[in-house]
C-alpha positions as CSV (number, residue, x, y, z in Angstrom):
1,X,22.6,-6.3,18.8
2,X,22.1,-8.4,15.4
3,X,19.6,-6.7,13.3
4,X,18.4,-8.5,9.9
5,X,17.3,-5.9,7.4
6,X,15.1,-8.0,5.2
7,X,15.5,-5.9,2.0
8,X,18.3,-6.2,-0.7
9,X,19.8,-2.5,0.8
10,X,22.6,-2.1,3.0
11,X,22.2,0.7,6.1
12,X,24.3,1.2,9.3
13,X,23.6,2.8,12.4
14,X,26.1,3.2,15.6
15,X,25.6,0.7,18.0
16,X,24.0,-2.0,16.0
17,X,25.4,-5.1,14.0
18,X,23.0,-5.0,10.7
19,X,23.4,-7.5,8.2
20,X,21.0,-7.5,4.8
21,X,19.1,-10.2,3.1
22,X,17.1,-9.8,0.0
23,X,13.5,-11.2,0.0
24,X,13.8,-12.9,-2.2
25,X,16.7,-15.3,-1.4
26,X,14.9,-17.6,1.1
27,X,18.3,-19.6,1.7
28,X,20.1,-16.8,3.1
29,X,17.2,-15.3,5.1
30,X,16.9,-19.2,7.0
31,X,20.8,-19.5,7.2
32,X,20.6,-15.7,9.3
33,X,17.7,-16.4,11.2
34,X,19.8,-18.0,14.0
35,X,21.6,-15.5,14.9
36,X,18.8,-12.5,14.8
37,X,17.6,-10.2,17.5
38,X,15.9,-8.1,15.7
39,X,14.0,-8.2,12.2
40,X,13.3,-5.3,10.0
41,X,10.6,-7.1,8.1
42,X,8.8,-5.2,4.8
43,X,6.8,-7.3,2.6
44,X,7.8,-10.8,2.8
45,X,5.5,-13.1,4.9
46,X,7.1,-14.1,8.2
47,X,5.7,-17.1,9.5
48,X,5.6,-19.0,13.1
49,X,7.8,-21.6,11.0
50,X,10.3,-19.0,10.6
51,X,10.2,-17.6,14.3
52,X,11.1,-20.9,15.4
53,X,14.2,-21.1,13.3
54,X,15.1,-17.5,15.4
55,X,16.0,-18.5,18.8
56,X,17.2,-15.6,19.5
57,X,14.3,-13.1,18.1
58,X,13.2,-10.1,20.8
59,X,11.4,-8.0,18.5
60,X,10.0,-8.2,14.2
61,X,10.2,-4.0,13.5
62,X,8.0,-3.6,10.8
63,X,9.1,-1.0,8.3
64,X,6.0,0.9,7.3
65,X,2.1,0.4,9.1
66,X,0.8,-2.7,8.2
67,X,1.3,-6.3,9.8
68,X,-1.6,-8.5,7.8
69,X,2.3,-10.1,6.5
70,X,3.4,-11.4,10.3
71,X,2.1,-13.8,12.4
72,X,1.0,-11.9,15.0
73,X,-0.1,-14.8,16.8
74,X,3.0,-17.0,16.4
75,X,5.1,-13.9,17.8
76,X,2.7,-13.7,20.8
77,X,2.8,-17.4,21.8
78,X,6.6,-17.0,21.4
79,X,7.4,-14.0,23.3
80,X,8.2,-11.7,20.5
81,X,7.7,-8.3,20.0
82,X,5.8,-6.5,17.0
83,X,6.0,-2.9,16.3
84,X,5.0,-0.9,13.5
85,X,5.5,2.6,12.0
86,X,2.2,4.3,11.3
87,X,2.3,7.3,9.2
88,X,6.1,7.4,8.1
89,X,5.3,6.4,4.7
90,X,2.3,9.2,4.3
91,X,3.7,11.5,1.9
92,X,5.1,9.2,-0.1
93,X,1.7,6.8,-0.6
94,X,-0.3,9.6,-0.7
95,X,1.1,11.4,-3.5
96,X,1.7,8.4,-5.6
97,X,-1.9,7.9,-5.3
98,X,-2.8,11.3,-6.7
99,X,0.1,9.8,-9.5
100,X,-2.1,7.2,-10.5
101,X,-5.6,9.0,-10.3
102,X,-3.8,11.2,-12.8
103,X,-1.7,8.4,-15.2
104,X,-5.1,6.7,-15.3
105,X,-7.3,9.9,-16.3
106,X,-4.4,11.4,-18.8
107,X,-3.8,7.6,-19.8
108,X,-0.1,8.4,-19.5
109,X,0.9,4.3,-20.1
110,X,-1.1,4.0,-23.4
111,X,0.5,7.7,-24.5
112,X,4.2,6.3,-23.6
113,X,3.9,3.2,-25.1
114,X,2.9,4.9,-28.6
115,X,5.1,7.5,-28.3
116,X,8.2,4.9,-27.6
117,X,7.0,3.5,-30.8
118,X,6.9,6.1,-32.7
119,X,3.2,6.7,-33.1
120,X,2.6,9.2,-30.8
121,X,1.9,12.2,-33.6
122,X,-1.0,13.1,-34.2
123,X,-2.4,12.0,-30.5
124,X,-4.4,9.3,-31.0
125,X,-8.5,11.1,-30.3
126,X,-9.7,7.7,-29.1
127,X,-7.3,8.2,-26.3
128,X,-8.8,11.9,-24.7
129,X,-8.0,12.4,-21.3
130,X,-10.0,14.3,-18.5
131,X,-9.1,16.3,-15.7
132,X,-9.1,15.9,-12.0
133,X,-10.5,19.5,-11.3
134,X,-14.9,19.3,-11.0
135,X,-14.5,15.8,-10.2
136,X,-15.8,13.7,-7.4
137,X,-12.9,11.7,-5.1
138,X,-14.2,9.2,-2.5
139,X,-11.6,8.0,-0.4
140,X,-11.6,5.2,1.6
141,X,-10.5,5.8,5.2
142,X,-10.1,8.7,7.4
143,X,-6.5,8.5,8.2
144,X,-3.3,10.5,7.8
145,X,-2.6,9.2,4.1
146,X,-6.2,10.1,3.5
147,X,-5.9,13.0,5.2
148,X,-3.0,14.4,3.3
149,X,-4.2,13.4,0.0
150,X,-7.7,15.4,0.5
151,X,-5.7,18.5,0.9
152,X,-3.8,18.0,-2.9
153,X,-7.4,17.1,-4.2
154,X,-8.7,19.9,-3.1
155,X,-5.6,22.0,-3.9
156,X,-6.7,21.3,-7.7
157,X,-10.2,21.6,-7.5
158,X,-11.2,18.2,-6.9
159,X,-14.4,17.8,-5.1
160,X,-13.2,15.0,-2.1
161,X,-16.0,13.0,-0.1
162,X,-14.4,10.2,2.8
163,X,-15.9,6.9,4.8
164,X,-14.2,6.0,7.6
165,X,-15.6,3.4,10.8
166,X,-17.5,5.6,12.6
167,X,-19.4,8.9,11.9
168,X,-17.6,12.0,12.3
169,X,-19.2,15.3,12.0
170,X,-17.7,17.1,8.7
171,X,-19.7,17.8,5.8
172,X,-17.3,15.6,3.4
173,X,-18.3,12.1,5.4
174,X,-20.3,9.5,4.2
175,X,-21.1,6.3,4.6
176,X,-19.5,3.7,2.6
177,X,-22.2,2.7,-0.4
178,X,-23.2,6.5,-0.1
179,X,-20.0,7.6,-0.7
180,X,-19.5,4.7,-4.2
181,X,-22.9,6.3,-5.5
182,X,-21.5,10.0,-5.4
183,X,-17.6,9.7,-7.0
184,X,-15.9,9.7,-10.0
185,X,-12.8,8.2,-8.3
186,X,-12.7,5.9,-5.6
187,X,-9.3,5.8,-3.3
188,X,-8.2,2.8,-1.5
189,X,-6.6,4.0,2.4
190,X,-8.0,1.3,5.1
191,X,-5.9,-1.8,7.0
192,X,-6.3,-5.5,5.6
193,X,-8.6,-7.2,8.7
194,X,-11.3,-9.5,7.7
195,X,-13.9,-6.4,7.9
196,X,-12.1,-5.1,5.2
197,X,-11.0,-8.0,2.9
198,X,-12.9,-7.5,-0.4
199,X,-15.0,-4.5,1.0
200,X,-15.2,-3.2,-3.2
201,X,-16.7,-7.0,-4.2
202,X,-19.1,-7.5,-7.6
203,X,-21.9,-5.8,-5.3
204,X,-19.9,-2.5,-3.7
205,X,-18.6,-2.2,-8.0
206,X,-21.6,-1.8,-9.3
207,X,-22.7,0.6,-6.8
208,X,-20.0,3.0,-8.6
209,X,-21.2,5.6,-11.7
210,X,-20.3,4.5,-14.8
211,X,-17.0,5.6,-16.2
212,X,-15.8,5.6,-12.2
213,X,-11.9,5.4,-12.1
214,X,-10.7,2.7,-8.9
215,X,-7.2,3.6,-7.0
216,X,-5.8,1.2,-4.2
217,X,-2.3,2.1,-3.0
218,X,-3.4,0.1,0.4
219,X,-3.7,-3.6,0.3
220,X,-4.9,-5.8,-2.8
221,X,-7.5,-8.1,-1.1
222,X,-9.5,-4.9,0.1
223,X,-10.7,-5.3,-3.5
224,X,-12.3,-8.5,-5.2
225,X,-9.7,-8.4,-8.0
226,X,-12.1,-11.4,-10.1
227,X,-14.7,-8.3,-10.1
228,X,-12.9,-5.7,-10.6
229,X,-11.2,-7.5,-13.7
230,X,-15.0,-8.1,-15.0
231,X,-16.1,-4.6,-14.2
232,X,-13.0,-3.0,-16.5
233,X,-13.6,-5.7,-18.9
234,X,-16.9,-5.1,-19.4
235,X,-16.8,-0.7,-19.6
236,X,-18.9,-0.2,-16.7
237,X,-15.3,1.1,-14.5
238,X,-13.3,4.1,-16.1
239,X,-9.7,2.3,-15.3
240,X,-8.1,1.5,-12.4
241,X,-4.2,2.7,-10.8
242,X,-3.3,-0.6,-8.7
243,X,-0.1,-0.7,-6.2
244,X,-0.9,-3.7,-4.7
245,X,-2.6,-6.7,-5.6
246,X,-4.4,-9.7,-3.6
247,X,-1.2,-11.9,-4.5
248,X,2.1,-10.2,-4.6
249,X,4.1,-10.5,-6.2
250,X,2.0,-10.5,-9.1
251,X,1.7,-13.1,-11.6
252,X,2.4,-12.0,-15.2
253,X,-0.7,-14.3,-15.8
254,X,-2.8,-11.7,-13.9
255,X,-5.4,-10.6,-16.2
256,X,-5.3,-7.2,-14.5
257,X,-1.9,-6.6,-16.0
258,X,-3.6,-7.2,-19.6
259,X,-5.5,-4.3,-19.4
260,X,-4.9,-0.9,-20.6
261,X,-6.5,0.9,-19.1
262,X,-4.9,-0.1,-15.5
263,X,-2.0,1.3,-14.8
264,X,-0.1,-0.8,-12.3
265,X,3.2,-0.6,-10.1
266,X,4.9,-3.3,-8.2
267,X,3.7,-2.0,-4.4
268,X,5.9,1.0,-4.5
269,X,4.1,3.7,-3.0
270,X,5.7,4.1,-0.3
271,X,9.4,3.6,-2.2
272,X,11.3,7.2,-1.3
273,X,14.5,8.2,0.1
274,X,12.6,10.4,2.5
275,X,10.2,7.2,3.9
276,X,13.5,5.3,4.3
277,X,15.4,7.8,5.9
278,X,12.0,7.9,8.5
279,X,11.5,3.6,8.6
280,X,15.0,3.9,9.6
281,X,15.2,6.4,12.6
282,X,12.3,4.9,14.3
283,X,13.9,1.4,13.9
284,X,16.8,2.3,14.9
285,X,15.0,4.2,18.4
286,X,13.0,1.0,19.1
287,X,16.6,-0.9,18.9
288,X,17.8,1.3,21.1
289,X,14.6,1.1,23.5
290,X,15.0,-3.0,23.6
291,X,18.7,-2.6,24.8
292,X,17.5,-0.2,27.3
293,X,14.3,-1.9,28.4
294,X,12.2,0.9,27.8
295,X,8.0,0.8,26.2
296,X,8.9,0.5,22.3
297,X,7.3,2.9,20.2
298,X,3.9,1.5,18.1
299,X,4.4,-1.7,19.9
300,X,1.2,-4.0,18.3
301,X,1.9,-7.0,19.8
């Protein structure tokens, strides 16, 4: 079985003929498309345009959760298969965005950048840090990333409030402009859909205290980046720890990136050894499971 890992990393697994293709080399990725049974998509947009140049395409394996980057209904209309991963890449997002609660609040960047040019003694006082420990953490969504990453807030002392869809009965819910009134931070963990896209606009922003720190280690356009530039501009937001951004990649023109106090990384969150070694057993199972003709595992479309 031919299996295009769309990713500049090489892997092998028994049984399987994979062959590797950066994203970012859009000649090579057409000129393989022919022969492809299988693709291991990440980030890169995959479009009905390019289905059509796959004849032979059973199944797109998405490694990580999710899809909003496939053409769900192209691959429908064409007979191919979707499958995700939910919750391989947990650990790893989760942690990183306790990483960038932390770099944002300690202002690690601004500290490194002085201290690399040789100003970093005395500590500059305009640049005092606080602490996550008394504060309030609203997370957005009620799902295993959020889930995990309530249990190291609380682990420090962090106070940690959560919206999710529907009600659930735990003291820590709220509902969503509730739950903006009441934190310090606010934690980005729900799915690109057009319910969510720019769910934090101008509106949702201002809701937040003053001084309130923004984290989103799910997908940019969950946040109106245009407000979210003015809010940090103007004082009113704390700082903000970005993974992901409403057009990746970024732009070095984004005027997000000008601001220091926002401490961004290039929607690597998920980026471990560990979350590879787990995209990579579960796509090598559903390959497996498409040979056999058995139900594929997370199978979206």
């Amino acid at each position: 079985m031919r299996v295009l890992l769309h990713y500049d990393m090489d892997h092998a697994e028994p049984g399987l003929d994979i062959v590797s293709c950066s994203e970012q080399d859009d000649e090579r990725f057409a000129e393989l498309l022919p022969d492809t049974e299988v693709l291991w998509h990440v980030l890169r947009p995959l479009t009905a345009a390019d289905m059509d140049r796959a004849p032979k395409l059973r199944l797109v394996q998405k490694l990580g959760t999710g899809v909003n980057t496939i053409d769900l209904a192209a691959a429908e209309e064409r007979g191919i298969a979707v499958a995700n991963m939910p919750g391989q890449n947990a650990q790893a997002v989760a942690e990183t965005s306790l990483l960038l609660m932390l770099a944002v609040l300690r202002r690690v960047v601004a500290f490194d950048a002085r201290t690399r040019a040789g100003r970093g003694w005395p500590a500059d006082r305009a640049l005092v840090g606080g602490e996550l420990a008394g504060r309030t953490v609203g997370l957005l969504g009620g799902g295993q990333i959020a889930g995990l990453l309530r249990g190291m807030l609380e682990a420090i002392g962090a106070t940690v409030l959560y919206t999710s869809r529907t009600p659930r009965d735990d003291s820590a819910w709220r509902g969503l402009d509730e739950l903006l009134r009441e934190s310090d931070i606010v934690s980005v963990h729900v799915p690109l859909t057009e319910e969510t896209r720019h769910m934090l606009d101008a509106e949702r922003l201002a809701m937040l205290p003053e001084g309130t720190v923004v984290v989103n280690t799910a997908r940019g356009a969950v946040i109106d980046e245009a407000a979210l530039v003015e809010a940090l501009r103007s004082g009113r937001l704390g700082g903000a720890g970005l993974d992901v951004f409403e057009e990746e990649p970024v732009g070095a023109g984004n005027p997000l990136l000008g601001l220091e106090n926002v401490v961004v990384l290039p929607h690597v969150a998920w980026l471990t050894g560990e979350t590879w070694s787990r995209y990579f057993a579960v796509a090598a199972e559903n390959c497996r499971r498409l040979m056999r003709g058995d139900s594929l595992l997370h199978r979206v479309v």
